[in-house]
Structures are given as C-alpha cells and as structure tokens.
N, C-alpha and C positions, 0 to 999 in steps of 0.2 A: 579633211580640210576645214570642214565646220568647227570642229574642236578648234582646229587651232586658230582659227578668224576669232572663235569665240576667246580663246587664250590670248591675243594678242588686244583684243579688246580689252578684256579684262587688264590686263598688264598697264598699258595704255591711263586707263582710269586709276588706276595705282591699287586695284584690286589683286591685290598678289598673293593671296589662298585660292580665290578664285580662279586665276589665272593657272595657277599650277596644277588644281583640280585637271582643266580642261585640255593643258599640254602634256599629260598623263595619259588621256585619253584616246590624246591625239595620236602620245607616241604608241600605243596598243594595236594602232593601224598600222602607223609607219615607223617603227621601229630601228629604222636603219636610218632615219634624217636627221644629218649633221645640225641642220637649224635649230632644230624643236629640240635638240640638247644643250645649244647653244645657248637659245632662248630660257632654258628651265634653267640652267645654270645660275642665267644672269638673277631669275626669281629668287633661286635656293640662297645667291648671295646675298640679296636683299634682304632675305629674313634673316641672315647670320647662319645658316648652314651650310659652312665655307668648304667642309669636308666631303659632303655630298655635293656641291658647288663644281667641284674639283674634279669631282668623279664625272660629272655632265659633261663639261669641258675637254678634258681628257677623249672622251668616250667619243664627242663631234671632232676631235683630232685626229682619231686611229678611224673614224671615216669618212675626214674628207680632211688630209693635209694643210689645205691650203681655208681654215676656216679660223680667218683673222680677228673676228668677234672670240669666238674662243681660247684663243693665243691672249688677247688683249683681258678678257676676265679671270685668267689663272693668272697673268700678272698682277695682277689688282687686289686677288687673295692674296699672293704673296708678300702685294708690298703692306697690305693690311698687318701680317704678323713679322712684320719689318724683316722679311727674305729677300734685301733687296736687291742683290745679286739676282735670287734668281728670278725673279720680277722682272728684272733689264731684259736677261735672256729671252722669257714671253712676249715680251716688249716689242725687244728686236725683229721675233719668231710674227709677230703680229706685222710689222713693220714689212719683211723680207715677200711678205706675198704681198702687200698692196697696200694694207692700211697706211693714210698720210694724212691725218686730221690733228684738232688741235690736240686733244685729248692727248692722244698718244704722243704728240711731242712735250707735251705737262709732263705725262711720267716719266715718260723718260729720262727729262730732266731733274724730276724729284728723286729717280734713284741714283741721277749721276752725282744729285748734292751729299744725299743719303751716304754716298764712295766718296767722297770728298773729293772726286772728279771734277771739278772747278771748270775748267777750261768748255769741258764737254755741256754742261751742266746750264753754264750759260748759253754757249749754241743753243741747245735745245729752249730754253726758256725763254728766252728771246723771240724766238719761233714763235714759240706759243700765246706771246703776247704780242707778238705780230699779227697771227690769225684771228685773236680774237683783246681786240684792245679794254673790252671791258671787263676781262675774265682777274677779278684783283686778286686771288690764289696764285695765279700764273704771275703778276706782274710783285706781288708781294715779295714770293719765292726768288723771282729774278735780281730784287733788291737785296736780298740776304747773299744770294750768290758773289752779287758786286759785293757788297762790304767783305765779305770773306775774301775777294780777292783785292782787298785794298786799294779798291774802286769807289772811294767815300763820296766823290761827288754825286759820280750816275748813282748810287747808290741814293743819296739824297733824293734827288731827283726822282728815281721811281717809287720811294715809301709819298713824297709827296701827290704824288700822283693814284696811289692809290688812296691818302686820305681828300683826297680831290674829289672820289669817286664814294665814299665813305667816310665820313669823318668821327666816326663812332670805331674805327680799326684802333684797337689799343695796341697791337703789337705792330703796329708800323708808326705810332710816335713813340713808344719807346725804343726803336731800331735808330729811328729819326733820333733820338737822342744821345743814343750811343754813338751814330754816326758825328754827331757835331759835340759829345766828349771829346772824341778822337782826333777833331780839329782843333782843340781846346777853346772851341765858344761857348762855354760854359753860363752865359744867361741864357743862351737858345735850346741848350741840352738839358739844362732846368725846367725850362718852358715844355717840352715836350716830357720830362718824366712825369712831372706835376699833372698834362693832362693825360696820360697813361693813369693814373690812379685817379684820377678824378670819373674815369671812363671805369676803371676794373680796381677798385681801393684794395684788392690781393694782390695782385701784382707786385710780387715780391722781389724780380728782380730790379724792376722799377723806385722799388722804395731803395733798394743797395746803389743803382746809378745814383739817384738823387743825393744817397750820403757822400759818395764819392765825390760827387761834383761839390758839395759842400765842402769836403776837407782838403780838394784841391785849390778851390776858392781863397779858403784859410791860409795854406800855404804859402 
C-alpha cells in the first residue's frame, strides 16, 4: 500500500515514470488488484504505450468485471486509433456497471458522431454539456452534430457560445461560417472565414469557404 500511496502521488503530480515505477511494485505484492491495473494502464496510456495499456485493462477486467475505470480506458485506446465501434462497446461496458459522468457521456457521443449516429450522438452531447457547461470539446462537438443534422440555428448558437467562452477557437468560426453560407448571409460568413485565418492563416478549408462565398456573391 505504500507503493501505491507512493504511485498515486506520483501520478497525481503528473510524475508518470515515477509513478509507474512504484505501481510495479505495488503490484509485486498484490498482484491480483484490479485497481493498480487499472491505475498503471491509465499511466502506460499516458506515455503512448496503448498495447501494454490494453493489456493492464483487460487484465483488471478478467479480475473484477465490474471495473468501469477499465472499460472506460480501453475505450479511449480504441477511439484513439479510431475503433470506434469498438470504443462505443467499452463505453457502454463502462456505462452498464455504474459509471455516469461527463466524460463518458463526451464519448460516447463522439463515437455516436464518429457512426454518423446523429440522433444518438446529440443525446449524448447534450448531456455532456449539460454536466459540464464550460467543457467547449463537448459543446463544440454538439454544434457540429446540429449542423449535421440541419439544425443551422442551434447550431449557430452553440459555436457562438463556445467563441463566447474562447475566442481564439478557429474552428468554431469557421463552422460559424459555414453555418451562415448555408443561410446564404454571406457578409456574416465572410466575417467569420476571414477571422478563421486571421486566427490559423492555414486553414485551408477556410480559405475555400471564403472563395465560395466570393463567387456566390458574384453570381
């Protein structure tokens, strides 16, 4: 138990060699605790060692079913190497024992968007920026999902809100922008490409809205 005070201290501090050091040690004693697999996983994924990551998870799986930190970090490797099918599935598997936080409504709804799950995709995202109103990932995400489902207003409305809360998000005025092509107010969709590359001058789709909007102008 001292390793692993020690390991979660370290963790904690964002010491994650260190940390894993000592949850090694930990598990040398107790080898069978779903936690301190749990735990080292979450470290191994941190560094990018998603395969042994996997293996930790897995392993605090087959000894204690019901350990939804675990379910919830194989999802998170998967949706990393965009499996996001099976991501939903750990998701769920994380979901089905208990977990009910924002987080796991975030992904889930980023792998409903991921499936073009629309319907579901918003539930979930919704959610998520219900729980947590200043989380602008979540409320970003939830604006793309409206536009997708040719929801241009709310859609408006939540890229607003997330440059409300950031005003440096390049890719929520050029969404913004696209969303008010699509109403054909083409000064205000100018206005927002222009500061999309005023923010990020690669922004390449950005520069293609801005011709569009020019040649529709023209027309």
């Amino acid at each position: 138990m001292n390793a692993y005070q020690k390991g979660m201290d370290a963790m904690q501090a964002g010491n994650y060699e260190e940390a894993i050091t000592h949850f090694r040690q930990a598990l040398e004693s107790a080898p069978d605790n779903p936690l301190l697999y749990t735990n080292m996983g979450s470290l191994l994924a941190r560094a990018g060692e998603y395969k042994q990551a996997l293996a930790c998870y897995q392993r605090a799986i087959q000894l204690d079913d019901k350990q939804a930190g675990a379910y919830y970090g194989a999802g998170n490797i998967s949706y990393n190497v965009e499996n996001y099918q099976e991501a939903l599935q750990f998701y769920r598997q994380a979901e089905a024992v208990g977990m009910d936080d924002q987080s796991l409504h975030m992904m889930i709804g980023m792998c409903e968007y991921q499936l073009d799950n629309l319907p579901f995709a918003m539930a979930r995202l919704q959610r998520a920026v219900e729980l947590d109103p200043d989380d602008e990932d979540a409320r970003f995400y939830f604006g793309l999902t409206l536009a997708k489902s040719e929801l241009i207003a709310e859609a408006i409305e939540a890229f607003q809100t997330v440059i409300g809360k950031n005003e440096g998000h390049a890719d929520a005025h050029y969404n913004l922008g696209i969303a008010y092509f699509s109403k054909a107010e083409n000064k205000k969709a100018l206005d927002y490409f222009n500061k999309t590359l005023e923010l990020q001058p690669d922004h390449y789709l950005a520069a293609h809205g801005k011709k569009q909007v020019k040649k529709a102008t023209e027309n």
